[in-house]
Structure formats: C-alpha cells, structure tokens
NUSE-684327 format. One line per 10 residues: number of its first residue (from 1); for each residue x, y, z of N, C-alpha, C. Coordinates in nm, 4 decimals. Atoms other than C-alpha are relative to their C-alpha. Layout:
// residues N
NUM> X/Y/Z/X/Y/Z/X/Y/Z; ...
//
This chain:
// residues 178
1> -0.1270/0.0611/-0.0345/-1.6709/-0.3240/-0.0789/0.1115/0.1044/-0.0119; -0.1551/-0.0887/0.0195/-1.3133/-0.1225/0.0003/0.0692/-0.0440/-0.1310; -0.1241/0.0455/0.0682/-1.0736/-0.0955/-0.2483/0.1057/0.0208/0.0537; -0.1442/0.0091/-0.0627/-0.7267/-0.1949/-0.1275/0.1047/0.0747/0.0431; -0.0613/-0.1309/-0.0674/-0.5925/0.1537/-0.0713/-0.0998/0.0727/0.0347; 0.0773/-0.0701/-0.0729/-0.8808/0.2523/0.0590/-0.0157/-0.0421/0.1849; -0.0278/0.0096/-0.0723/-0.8145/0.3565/0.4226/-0.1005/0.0470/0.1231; 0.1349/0.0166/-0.1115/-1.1231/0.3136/0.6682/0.0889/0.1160/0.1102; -0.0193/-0.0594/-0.1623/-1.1347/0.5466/0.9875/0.0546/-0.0636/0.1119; -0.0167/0.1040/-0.1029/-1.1173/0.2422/1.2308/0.1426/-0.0668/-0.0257
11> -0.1457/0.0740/0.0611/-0.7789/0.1450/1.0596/0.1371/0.0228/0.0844; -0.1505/0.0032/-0.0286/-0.4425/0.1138/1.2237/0.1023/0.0704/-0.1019; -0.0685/-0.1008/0.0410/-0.2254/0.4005/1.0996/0.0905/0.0706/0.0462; -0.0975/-0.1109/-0.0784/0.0995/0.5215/1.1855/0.0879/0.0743/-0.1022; -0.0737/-0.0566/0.0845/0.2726/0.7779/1.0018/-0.0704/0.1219/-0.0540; 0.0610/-0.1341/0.0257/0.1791/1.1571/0.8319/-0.1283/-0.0639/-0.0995; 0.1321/0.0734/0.0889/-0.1967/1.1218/0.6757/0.0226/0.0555/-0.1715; -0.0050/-0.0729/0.1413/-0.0321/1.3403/0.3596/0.1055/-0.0279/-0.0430; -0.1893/0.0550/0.0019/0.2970/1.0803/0.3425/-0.0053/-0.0517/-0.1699; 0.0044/0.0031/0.1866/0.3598/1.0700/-0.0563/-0.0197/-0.2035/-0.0053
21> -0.0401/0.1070/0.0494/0.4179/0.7011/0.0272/-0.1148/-0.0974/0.0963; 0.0795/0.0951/-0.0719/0.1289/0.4218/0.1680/0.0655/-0.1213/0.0368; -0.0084/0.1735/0.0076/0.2277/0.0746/0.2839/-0.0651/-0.0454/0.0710; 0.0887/0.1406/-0.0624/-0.0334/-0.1771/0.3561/0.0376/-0.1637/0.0104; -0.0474/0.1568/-0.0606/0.0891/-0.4780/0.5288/-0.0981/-0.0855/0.0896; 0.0631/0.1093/-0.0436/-0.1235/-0.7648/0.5689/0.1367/-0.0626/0.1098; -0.1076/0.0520/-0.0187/0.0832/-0.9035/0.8618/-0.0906/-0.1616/0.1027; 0.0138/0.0436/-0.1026/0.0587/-1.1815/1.1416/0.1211/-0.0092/0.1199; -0.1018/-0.0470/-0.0534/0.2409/-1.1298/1.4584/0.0944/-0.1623/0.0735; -0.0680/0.1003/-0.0376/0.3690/-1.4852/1.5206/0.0747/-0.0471/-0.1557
31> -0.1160/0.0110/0.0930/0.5455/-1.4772/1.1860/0.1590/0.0521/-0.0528; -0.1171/-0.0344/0.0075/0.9005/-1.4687/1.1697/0.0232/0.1124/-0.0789; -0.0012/-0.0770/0.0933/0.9027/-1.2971/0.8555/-0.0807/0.1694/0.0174; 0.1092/-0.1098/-0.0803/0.6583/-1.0200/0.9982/0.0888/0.0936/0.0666; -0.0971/-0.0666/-0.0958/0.8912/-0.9697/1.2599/0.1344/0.0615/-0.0850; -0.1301/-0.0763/0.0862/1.1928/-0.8799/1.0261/-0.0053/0.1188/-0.0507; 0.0680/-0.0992/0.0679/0.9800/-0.6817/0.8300/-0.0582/0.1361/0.0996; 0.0487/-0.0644/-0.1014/0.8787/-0.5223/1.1461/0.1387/0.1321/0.0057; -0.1666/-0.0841/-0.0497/1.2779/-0.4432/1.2332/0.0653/0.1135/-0.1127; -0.0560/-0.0306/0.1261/1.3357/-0.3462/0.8666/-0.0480/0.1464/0.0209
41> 0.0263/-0.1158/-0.0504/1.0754/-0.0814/0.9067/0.0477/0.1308/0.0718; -0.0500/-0.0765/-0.0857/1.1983/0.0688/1.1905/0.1120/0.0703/-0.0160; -0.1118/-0.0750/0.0682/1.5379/0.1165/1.0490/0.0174/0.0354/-0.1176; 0.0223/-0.1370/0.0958/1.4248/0.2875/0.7593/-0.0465/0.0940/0.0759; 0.0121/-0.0943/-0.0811/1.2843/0.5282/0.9580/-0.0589/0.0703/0.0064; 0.0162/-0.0919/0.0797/1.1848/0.8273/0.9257/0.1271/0.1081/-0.0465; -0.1055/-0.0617/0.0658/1.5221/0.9454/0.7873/-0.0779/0.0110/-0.1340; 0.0640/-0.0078/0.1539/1.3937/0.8156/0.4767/-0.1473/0.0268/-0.0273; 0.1188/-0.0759/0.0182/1.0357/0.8974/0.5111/0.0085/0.1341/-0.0593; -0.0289/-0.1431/0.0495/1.1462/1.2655/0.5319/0.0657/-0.0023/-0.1524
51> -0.0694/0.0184/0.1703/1.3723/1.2059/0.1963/-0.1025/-0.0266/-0.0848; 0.1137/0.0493/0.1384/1.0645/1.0305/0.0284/-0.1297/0.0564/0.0059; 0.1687/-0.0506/0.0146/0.7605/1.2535/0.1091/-0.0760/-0.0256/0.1565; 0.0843/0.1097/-0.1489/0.6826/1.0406/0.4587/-0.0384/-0.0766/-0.0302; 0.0606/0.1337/-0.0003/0.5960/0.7139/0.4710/-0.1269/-0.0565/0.1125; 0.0967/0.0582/-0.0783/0.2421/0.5943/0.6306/-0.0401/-0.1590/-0.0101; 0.0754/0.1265/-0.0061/0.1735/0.2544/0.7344/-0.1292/-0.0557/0.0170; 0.1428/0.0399/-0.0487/-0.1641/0.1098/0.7586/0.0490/-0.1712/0.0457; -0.0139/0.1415/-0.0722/-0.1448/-0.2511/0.9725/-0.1467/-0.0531/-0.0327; 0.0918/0.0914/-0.0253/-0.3988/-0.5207/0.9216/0.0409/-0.1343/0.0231
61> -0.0407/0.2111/-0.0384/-0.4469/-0.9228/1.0196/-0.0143/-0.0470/-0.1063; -0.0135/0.0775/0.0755/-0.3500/-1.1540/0.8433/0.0653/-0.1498/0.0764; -0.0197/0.1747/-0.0747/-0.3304/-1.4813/1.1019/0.0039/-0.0842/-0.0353; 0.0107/0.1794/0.0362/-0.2241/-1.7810/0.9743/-0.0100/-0.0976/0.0939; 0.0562/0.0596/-0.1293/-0.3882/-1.9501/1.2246/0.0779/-0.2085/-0.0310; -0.0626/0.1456/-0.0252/-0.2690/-2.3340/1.0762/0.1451/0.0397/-0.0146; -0.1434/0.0324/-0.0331/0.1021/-2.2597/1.0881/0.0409/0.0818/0.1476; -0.0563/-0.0708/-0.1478/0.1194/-1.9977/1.4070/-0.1763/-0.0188/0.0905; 0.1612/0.0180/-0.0841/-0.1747/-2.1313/1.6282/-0.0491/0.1228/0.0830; 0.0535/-0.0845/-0.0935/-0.1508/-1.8426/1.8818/-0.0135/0.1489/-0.1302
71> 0.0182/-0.0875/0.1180/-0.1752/-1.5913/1.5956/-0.0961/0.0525/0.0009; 0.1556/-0.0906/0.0165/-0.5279/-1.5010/1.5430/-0.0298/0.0168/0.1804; 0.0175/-0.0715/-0.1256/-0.5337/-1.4499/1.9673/0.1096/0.1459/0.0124; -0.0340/-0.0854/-0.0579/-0.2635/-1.2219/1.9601/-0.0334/0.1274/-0.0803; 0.0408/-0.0908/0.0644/-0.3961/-1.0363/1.6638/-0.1530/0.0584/0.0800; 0.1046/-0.0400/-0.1354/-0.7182/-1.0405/1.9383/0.0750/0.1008/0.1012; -0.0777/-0.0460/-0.0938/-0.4377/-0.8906/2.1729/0.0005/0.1340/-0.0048; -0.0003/-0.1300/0.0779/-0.3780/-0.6097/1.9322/-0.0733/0.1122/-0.0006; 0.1392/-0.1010/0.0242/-0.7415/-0.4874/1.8982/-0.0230/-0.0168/0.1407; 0.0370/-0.0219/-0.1063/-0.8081/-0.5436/2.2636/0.1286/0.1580/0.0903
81> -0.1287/-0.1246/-0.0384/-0.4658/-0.2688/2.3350/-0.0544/0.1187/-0.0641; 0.0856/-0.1241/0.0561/-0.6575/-0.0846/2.0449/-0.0764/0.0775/0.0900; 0.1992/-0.0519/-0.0661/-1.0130/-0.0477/2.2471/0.0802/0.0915/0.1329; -0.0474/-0.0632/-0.1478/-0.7231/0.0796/2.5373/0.0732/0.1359/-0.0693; -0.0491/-0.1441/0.0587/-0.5798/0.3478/2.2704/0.1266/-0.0535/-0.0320; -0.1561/-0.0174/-0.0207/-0.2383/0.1570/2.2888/-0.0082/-0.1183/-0.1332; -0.0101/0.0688/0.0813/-0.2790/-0.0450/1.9432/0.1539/-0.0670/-0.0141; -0.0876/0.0238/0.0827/0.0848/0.0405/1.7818/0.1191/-0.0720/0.1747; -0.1150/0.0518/-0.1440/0.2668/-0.0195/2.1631/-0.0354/-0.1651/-0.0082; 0.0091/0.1235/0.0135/0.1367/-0.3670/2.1342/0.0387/-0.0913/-0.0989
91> -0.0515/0.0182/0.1548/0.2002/-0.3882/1.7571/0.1316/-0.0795/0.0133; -0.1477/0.0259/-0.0382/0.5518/-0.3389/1.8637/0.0833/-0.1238/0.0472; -0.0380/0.1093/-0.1000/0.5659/-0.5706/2.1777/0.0228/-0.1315/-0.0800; 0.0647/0.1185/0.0370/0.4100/-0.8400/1.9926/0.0920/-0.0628/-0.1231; -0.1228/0.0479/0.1107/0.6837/-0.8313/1.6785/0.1554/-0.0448/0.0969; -0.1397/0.0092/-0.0303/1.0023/-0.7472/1.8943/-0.0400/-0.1492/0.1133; -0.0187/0.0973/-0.1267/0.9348/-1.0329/2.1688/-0.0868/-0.1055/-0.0417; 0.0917/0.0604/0.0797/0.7733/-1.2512/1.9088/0.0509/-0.1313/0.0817; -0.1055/0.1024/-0.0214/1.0171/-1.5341/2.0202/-0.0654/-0.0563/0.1772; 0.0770/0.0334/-0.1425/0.8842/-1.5107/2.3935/-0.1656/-0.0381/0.0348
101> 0.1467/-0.0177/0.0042/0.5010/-1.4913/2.3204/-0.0110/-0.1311/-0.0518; 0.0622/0.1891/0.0646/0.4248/-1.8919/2.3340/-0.1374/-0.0103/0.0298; 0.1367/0.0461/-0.0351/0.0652/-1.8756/2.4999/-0.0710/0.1306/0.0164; 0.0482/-0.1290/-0.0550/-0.1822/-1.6580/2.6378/0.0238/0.0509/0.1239; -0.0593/-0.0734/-0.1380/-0.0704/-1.5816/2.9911/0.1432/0.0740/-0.0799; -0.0768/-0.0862/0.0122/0.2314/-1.4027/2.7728/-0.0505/0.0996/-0.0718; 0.0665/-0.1151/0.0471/-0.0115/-1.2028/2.6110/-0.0525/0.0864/0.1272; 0.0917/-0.0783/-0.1107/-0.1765/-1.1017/2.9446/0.1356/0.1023/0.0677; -0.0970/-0.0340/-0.0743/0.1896/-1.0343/3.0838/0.0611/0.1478/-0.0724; -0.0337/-0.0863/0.0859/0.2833/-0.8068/2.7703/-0.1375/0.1574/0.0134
111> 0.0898/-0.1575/-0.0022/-0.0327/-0.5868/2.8308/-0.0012/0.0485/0.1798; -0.0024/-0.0187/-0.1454/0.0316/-0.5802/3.2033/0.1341/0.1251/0.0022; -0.0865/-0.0527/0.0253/0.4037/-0.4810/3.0860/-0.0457/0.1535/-0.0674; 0.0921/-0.0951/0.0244/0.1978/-0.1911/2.8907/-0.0729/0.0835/0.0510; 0.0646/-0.0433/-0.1004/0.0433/-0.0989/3.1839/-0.1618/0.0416/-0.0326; 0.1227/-0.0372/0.0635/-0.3032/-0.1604/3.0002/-0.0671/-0.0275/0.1562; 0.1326/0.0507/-0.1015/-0.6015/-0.2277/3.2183/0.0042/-0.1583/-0.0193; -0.0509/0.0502/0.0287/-0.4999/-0.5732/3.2530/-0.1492/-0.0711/0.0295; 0.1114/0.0915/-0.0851/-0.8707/-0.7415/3.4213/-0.1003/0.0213/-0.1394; 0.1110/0.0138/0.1424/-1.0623/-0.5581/3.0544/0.1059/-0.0674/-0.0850
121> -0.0363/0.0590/0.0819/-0.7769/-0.6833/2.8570/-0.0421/-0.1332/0.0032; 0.0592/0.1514/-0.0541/-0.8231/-1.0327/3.0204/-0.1377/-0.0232/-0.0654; 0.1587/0.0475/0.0143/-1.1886/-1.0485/2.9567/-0.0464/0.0189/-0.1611; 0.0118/0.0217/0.1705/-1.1615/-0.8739/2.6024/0.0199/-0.1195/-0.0950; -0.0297/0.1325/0.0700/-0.9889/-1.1758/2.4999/-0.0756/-0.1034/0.0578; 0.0510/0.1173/0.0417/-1.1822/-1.4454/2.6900/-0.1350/0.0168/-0.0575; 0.1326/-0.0384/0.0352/-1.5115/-1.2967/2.5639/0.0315/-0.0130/-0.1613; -0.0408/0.0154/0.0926/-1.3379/-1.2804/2.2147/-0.0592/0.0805/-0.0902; 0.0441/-0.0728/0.0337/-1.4453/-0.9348/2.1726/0.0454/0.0362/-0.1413; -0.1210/-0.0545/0.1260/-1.1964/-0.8655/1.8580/-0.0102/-0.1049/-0.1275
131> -0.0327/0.0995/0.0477/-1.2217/-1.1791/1.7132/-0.1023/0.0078/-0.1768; 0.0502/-0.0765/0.1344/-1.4793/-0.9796/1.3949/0.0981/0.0642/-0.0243; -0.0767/-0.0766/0.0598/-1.2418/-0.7381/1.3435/0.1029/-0.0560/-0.0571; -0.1037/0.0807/0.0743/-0.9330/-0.9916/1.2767/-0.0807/-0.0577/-0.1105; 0.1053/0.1110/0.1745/-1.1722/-1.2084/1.0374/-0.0456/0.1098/-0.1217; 0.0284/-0.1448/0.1050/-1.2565/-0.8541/0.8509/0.0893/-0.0069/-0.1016; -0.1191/-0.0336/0.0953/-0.9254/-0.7878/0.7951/0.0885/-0.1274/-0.0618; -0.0279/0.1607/0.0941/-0.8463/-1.1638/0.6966/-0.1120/-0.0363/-0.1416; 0.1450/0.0062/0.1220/-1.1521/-1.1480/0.4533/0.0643/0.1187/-0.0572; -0.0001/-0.1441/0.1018/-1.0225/-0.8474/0.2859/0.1741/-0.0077/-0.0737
141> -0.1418/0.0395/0.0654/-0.6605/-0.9518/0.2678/-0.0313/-0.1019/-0.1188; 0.0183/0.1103/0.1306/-0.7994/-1.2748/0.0564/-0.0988/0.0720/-0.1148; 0.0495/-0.0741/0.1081/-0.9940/-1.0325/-0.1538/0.0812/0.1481/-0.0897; -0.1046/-0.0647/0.0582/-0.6486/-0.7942/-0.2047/0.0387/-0.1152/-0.0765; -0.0557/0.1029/0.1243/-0.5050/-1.1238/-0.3288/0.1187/-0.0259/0.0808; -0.0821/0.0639/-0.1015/-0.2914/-1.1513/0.0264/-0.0376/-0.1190/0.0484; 0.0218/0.1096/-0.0705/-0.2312/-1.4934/0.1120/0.1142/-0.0395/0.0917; -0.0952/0.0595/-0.1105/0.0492/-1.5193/0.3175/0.1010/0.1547/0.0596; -0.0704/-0.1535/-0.1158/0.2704/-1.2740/0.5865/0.1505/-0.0176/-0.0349; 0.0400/-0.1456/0.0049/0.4154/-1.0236/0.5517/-0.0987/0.0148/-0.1548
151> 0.0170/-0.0473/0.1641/0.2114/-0.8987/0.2131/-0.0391/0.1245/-0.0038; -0.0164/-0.1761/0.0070/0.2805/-0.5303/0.1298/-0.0832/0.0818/-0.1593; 0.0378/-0.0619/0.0846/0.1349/-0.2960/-0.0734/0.0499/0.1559/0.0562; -0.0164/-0.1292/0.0243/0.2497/0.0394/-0.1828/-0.0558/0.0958/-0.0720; 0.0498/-0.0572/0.0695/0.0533/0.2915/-0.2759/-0.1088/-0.0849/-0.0957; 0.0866/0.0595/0.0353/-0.1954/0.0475/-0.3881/0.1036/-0.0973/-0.0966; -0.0740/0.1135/0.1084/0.0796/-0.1730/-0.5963/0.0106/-0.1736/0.1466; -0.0413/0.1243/-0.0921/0.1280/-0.5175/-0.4274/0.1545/-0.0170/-0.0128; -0.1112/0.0370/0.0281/0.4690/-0.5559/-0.3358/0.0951/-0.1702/-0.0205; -0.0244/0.1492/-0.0190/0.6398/-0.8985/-0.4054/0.1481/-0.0252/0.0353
161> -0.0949/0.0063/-0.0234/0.9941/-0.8643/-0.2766/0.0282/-0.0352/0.1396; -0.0632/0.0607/-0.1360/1.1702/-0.9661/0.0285/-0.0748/0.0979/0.1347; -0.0152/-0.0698/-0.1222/1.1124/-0.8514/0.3849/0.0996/0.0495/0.0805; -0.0876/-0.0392/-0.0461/1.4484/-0.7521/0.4637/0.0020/0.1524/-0.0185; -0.0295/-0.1397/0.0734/1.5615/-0.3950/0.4853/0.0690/0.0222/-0.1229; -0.0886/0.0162/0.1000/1.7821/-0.3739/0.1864/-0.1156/0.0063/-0.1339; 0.1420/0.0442/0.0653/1.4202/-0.5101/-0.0193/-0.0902/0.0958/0.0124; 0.1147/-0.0834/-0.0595/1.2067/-0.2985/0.1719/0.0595/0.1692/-0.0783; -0.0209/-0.0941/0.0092/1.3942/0.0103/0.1105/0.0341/0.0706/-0.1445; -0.0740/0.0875/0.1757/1.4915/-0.0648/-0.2556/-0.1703/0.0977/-0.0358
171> 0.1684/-0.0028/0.0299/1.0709/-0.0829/-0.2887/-0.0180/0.1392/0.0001; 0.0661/-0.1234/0.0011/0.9996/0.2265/-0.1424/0.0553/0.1464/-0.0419; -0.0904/-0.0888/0.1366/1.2528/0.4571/-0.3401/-0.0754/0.0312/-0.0892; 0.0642/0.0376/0.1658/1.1142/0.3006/-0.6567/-0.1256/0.0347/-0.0050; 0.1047/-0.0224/0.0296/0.7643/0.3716/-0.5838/0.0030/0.1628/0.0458; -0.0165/-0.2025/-0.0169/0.8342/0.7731/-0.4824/0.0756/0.0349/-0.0928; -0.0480/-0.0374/0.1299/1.0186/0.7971/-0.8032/-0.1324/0.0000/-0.1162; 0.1419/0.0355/0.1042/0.6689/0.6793/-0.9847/-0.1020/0.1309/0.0135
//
C-alpha cells in the first residue's frame, strides 16, 4: 500500500519535482469549494513558489458522486484528456467553467474546445475506460483519512483550513518554515 506522500509515476503533477513544498489535493471538479481552491492556487503562483522553495501539486479524485452526480464522469473526463497528454488543460477547464459543466455533452464540448481527439474522448467515456483509476484514487483518499473536497495535504501533513487564498497561503508559509 502507498503512503500518502508517496508519489506514483502515473500521478498528476504539476510543479518542480525538487519543490521544498508538496500539496496533495484530494479534489472533485463539480465542487464549489474545489473550484476556489483551484483560483486560490493560481494566484499564489509561482511568485510564491519561487519565495518558498517551489511548490508541486499532485491532483487526485475525490468524486462525491451523492452530492455532485456528474462528478465521478468528469473526473472520467480528466483521465480520458490524460490518455491525450492534456490532463492539467482539462483540470483547468473543468474548475474555471465548473458553473457551465451540467451534463455530458459539456464535457464532450470542453474537450472539443481542447482540441482533443474528440470521437476517442467520446468513446473513452462511454466505454468508461477511466472509471478504475477515479475509484483508486477515491480508495486511497478514504485510506489518507480524505472524506470530503477539497482535502489538502502538505508535505505529508493534512491540511484542515479553509480553501480560500488568504488560508491557502497562510498554510504554505507555515509549512516551508518547518
């Protein structure tokens, strides 16, 4: 079995592989909170990366499939953009235009927008090629001790503070001071 900062090959990773600072975010992409946490991100930056060592993210699922129904498909969405190379571009899509993404024809439209291969994306999902890999990383979040989105970890600490920037940025200070 992984331990919780242990960072598989096959893993979703953006950021320097020698960044003083880890964050593992169990997320799902039909959660509001996700999405903030998404924006928060972004405007930390890497201003403050550079200041703190670099900051690397690792992404996994965490679908709460009974409160965001389309959830565990678009986390399917994700890994099917993966198998096309374009994981974090979908990552993206899928937080900032969370609000627009009600079904699956706006998933098909978002990887079209992507300019994926839109006929294997299509089929990845109705074949429900991805649909191990989300349950992996949902089986491994409930064995970190993530039960609900966003849930962060730094550097192997679990974080329990807000998803705002202000929270977020607070966090990751405090743990590059440690």
């Amino acid at each position: 079995m992984k331990r919780m900062d242990e960072i598989g090959s096959g893993e979703h990773v953006r950021g320097p592989q020698d960044a003083a600072l880890t964050l593992v975010e169990y997320g799902d992409f039909q959660c509001p909170f996700c999405a903030r946490a998404h924006a928060a991100l972004a405007a930390i930056g890497e201003e403050l990366g550079k200041k703190l060592g670099g900051i690397r993210l690792v992404y996994r699922h965490l679908p709460l499939e009974q409160l965001h129904p389309l959830a565990g498909l678009a986390a399917e969405a994700a890994e099917a953009a993966a198998a096309q190379g374009r994981f974090w571009d979908m990552h993206d899509a899928l937080l900032e235009r969370q609000r627009e993404v009600t079904g699956e024809q706006d998933l098909a439209l978002l990887a079209e927008r992507l300019d994926l291969d839109t006929e294997r994306f299509r089929d990845d999902l109705l074949q429900r090629r991805h649909r191990t890999r989300v349950l992996e990383d949902a089986e491994r979040a409930h064995r970190d001790g993530a039960s609900g989105t966003p849930s962060f970890f730094i550097n192997g600490v679990r974080y329990q503070g807000d998803s705002d920037r202000e929270s977020l940025e607070m966090a990751l200070r405090e743990a590059a001071r440690r």
